[in-house]
C-alpha positions in Angstrom: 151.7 85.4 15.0 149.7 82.5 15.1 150.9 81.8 18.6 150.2 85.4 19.5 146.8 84.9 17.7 145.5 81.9 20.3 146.8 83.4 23.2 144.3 86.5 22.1 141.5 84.2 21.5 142.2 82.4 24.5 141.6 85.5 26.8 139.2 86.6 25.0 137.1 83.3 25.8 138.2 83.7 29.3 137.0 87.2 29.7 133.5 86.4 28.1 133.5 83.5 30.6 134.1 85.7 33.3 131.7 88.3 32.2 129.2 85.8 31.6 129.7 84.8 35.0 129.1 87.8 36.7 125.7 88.8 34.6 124.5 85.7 36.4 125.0 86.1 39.9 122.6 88.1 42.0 124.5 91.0 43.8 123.6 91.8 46.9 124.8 94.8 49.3 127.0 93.7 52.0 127.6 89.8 50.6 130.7 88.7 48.5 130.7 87.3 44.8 132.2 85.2 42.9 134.1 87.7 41.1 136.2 87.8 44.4 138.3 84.7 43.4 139.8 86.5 40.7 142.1 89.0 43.1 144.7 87.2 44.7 145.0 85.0 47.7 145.6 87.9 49.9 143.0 90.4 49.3 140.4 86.9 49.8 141.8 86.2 53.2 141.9 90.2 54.0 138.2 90.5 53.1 137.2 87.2 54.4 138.3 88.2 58.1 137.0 91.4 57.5 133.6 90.3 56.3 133.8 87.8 59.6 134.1 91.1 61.7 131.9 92.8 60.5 129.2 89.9 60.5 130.1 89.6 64.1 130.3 93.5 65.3 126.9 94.1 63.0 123.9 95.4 64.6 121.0 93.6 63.1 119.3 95.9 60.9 115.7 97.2 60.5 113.5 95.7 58.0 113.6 98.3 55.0 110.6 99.9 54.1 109.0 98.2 50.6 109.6 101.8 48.7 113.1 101.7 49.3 113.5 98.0 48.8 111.9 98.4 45.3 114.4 101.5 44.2 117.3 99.2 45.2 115.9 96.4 43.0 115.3 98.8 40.3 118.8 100.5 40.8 120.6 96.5 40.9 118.4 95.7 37.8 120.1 99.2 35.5 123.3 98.2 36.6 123.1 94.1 35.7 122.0 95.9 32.4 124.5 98.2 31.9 127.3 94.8 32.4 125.3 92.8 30.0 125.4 95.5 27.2 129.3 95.9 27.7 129.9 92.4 27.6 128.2 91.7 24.5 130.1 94.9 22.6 133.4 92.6 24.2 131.8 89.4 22.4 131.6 90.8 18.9 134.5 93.1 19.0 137.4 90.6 18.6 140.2 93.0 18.7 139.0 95.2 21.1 138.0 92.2 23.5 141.6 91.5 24.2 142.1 95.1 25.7 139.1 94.7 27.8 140.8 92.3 30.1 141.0 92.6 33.3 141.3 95.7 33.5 137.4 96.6 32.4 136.0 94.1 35.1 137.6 95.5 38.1 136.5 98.8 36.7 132.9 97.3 36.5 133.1 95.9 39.7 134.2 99.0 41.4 131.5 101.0 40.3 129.1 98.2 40.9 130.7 98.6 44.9 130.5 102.2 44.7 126.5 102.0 44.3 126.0 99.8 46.9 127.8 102.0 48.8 125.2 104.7 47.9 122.3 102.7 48.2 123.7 101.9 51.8 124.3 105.6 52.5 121.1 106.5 51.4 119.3 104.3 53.3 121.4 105.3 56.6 120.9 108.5 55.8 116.5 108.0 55.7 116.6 106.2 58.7 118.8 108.8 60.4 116.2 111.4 59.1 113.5 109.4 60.0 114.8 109.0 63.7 115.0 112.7 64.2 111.5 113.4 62.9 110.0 111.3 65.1 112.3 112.6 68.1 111.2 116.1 67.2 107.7 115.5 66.9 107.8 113.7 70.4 109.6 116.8 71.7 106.8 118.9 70.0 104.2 117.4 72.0 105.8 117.2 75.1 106.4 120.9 75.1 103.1 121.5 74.0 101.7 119.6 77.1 104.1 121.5 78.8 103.4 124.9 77.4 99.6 124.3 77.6 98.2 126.0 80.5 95.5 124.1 82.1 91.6 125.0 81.5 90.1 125.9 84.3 86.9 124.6 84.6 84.4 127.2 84.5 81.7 126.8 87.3 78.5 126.8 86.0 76.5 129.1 87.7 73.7 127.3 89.3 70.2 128.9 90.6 69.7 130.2 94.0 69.2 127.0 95.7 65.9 127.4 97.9 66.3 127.7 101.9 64.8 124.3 103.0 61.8 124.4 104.9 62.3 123.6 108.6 59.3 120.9 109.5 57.4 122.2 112.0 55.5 119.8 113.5 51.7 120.2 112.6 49.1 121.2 115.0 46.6 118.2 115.6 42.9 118.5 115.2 40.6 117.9 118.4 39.9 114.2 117.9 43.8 113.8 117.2 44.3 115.2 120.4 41.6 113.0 122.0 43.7 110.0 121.7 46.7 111.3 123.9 46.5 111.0 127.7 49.4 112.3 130.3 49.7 110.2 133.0 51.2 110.2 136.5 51.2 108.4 140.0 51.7 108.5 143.5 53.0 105.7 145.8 53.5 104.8 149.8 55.9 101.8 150.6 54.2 98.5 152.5 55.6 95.7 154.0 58.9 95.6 155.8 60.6 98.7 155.8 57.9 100.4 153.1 59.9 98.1 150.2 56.7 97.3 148.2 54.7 100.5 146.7 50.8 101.1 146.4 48.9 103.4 144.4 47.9 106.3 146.7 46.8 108.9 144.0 47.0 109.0 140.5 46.4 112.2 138.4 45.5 112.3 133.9 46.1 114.9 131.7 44.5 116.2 128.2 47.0 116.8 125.3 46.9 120.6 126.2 47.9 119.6 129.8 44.1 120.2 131.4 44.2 117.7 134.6 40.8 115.8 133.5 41.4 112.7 136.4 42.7 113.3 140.0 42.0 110.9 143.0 43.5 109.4 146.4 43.1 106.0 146.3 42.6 103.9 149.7 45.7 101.4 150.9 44.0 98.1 152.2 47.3 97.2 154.1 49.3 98.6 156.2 51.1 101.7 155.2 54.8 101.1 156.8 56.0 104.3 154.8 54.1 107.4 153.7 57.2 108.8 151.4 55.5 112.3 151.8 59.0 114.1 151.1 57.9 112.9 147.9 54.6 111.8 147.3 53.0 114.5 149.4 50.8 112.0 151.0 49.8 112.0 154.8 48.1 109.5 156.5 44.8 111.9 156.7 44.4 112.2 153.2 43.9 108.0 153.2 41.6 107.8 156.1 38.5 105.8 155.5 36.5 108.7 156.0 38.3 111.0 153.7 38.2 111.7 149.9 40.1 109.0 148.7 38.4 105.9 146.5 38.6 102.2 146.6 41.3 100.9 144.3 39.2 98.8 142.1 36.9 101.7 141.2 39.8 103.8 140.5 41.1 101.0 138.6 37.9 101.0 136.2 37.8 104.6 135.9 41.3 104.8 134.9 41.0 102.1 132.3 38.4 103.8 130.5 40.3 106.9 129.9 43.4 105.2 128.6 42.0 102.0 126.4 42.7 102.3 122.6 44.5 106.2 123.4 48.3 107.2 123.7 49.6 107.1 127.4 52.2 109.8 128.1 54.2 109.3 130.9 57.7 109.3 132.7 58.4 105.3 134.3 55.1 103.9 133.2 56.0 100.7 133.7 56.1 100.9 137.7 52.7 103.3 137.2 51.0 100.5 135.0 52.3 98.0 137.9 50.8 99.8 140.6 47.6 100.0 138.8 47.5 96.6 137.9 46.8 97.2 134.6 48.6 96.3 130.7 48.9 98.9 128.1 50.3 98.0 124.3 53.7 99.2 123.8 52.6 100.6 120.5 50.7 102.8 122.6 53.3 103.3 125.0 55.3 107.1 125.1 57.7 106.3 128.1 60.5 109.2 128.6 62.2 107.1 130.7 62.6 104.9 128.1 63.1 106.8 124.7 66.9 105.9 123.3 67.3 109.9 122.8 66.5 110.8 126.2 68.4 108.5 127.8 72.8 108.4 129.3 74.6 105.4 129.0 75.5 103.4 132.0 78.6 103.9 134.0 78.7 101.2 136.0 78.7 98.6 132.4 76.1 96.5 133.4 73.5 98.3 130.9 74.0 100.0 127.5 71.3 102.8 128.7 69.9 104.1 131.5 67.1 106.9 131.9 67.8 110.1 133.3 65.5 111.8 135.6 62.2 113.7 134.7 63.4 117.3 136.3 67.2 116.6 134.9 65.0 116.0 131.2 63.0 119.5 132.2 65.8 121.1 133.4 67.8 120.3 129.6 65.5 120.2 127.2 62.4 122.2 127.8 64.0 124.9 131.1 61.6 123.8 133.6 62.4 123.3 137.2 60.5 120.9 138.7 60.7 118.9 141.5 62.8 121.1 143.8 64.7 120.2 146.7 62.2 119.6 150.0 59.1 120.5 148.2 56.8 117.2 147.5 56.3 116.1 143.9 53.2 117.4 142.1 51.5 114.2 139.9 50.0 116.9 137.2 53.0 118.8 137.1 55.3 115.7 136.3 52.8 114.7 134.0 52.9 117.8 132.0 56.5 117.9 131.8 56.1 114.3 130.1 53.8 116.0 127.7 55.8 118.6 126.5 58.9 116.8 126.1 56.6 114.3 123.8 55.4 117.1 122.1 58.7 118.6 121.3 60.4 115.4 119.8 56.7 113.8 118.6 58.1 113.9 114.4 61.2 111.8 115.6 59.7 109.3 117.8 56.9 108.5 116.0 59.0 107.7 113.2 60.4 105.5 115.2 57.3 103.8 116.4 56.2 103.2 112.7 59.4 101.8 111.8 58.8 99.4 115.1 55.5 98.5 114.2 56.4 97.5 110.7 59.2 95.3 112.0 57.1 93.4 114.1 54.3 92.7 111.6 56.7 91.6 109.4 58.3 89.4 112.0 54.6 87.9 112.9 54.1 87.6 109.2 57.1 85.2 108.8 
């Protein structure tokens, strides 16, 4: 009996050791104990290589929220409890500590497994839950940007925008009109073959196309080339004892009706030449020479060439002027000048501010 008595004792000792030993360690789901040394060799090896596939096949897991990491705590915490208690009723109970062997730890253990088996469960469970929430609600709004029919924007309705106002080009006072002068001249050829031209008449008009100037002017050399086809002139209308003037009276007279006024003219520049005179391009209205009025060069050599005064005539105002085997008339061609000025006077003038400033600001610099 006494034999019996110490081999009682002795397990006894060795299951408080044991229990002892498992109220100490920390459990954690998914890691082995120490407990584990108590099964045989076998089951170790098995759930060693197990545990080695598993730590190999294992997805890395998702940081758990702090809520559920807090239950699990709490849940580990009842249970360490719940050992603790049991082992010390297997303390003070002698007797009944030698039935408690083995046989209660496994038990213990198993339902220790069994809850982490839960807790694992549970959580795969959230996590599954939380998944399809969030798929759903993605799905949600997708079909609700589907569904949604776009807004169509209404179009405000504005007010009855005003017709604009055509700009009609103002009508000019008297004195305003004082400052324009229509000019035009006439020419026969000197020198070999009539290749150099002289003023033989020259003919002004008012802004309202009165003829206020018209004169034959005398030719002090010899007139190789009357060009009456086109000048009209005839070699009676420059005799000495006709109507026509010296050329430096006519000179003077003209001078005095263009200085400090607009001159309006078609190829002013060979007029002015004839005349031997200088006018101010600022005060300048050449139709020859405004950019509008002009046809670009076939031949390359310019960018620009004029057209001529009756093709001008003929396209923008419907005159017909200097027809075929009729002579030019000065105050007709004149005229023509005159109105095409007038027509297009807004634009170009525009033009001949913007000019104007350039060049003071270029003789400022």
């Amino acid at each position: 009996m006494m034999i019996i008595n110490l081999n009682t004792n002795i397990e006894a000792q060795a299951a408080d050791a044991a229990a002892a030993k498992t109220s100490r360690i920390r459990r954690r789901p998914g890691h082995w104990t120490q407990d584990t040394h108590n099964k045989n060799k076998d089951e170790v090896m098995m759930a060693s290589t197990k545990s080695k596939k598993n730590t190999t096949t294992r997805r890395r897991r998702r940081p758990v929220a702090n809520k559920n990491k807090k239950q699990q705590q709490k849940m580990i915490h009842q249970q360490h409890h719940h050992c603790d208690d049991d082992s010390s009723s297997a303390s003070t109970a002698s007797t009944a500590s030698a039935s408690l062997s083995s046989s209660d730890l496994s038990s213990c253990e198993e339902d220790q497994e069994n809850i982490t088996n839960l807790n694992k469960q549970s959580i795969k469970n959230k996590r599954t839950q939380q998944r399809k929430s969030s798929s759903s609600t993605a799905n949600t709004t997708n079909n609700k940007k589907s569904k949604q029919p776009r807004r169509k924007h209404k179009k405000t309705s504005s007010p009855p925008s005003s017709p604009k106002e055509i700009q009609i080009p103002k009508e000019l006072t008297p004195q305003e009109k004082s400052q324009y002068v229509a000019l035009d001249a006439e020419m026969v050829g000197v020198g070999p073959h009539g290749q150099h031209s002289r003023l033989a008449r020259i003919t002004l008009a008012n802004y309202d196309g009165e003829c206020i100037y018209d004169t034959l002017v005398q030719v002090l050399e010899t007139v190789t080339d009357y060009r009456t086809f086109v000048s009209g002139i005839t070699p009676q209308d420059l005799e000495e004892g006709g109507s026509a003037i010296p050329f430096e009276e006519c000179r003077s007279q003209v001078l005095e009706l263009i200085t400090d006024k607009i001159v309006i003219g078609h190829g002013l520049k060979n007029d002015f030449r004839v005349l031997g005179v200088t006018h101010p391009w600022y005060f300048t209205r050449d139709t020859a020479k405004y950019e509008p009025f002009m046809k670009v060069d076939p031949t390359g050599e310019k960018d620009f060439i004029p057209k001529k005064l009756k093709v001008l005539a003929k396209d923008k105002l419907g005159l017909v002027i200097q027809e075929d085997g009729v002579p030019h008339c000065p105050l007709e061609d004149a005229v023509a000048a005159l109105e095409l000025y007038k027509k297009h006077r807004t634009k170009w003038e525009k033009a001949m501010s913007y000019k104007m400033e350039r060049t003071k600001a270029i003789t400022k610099c």
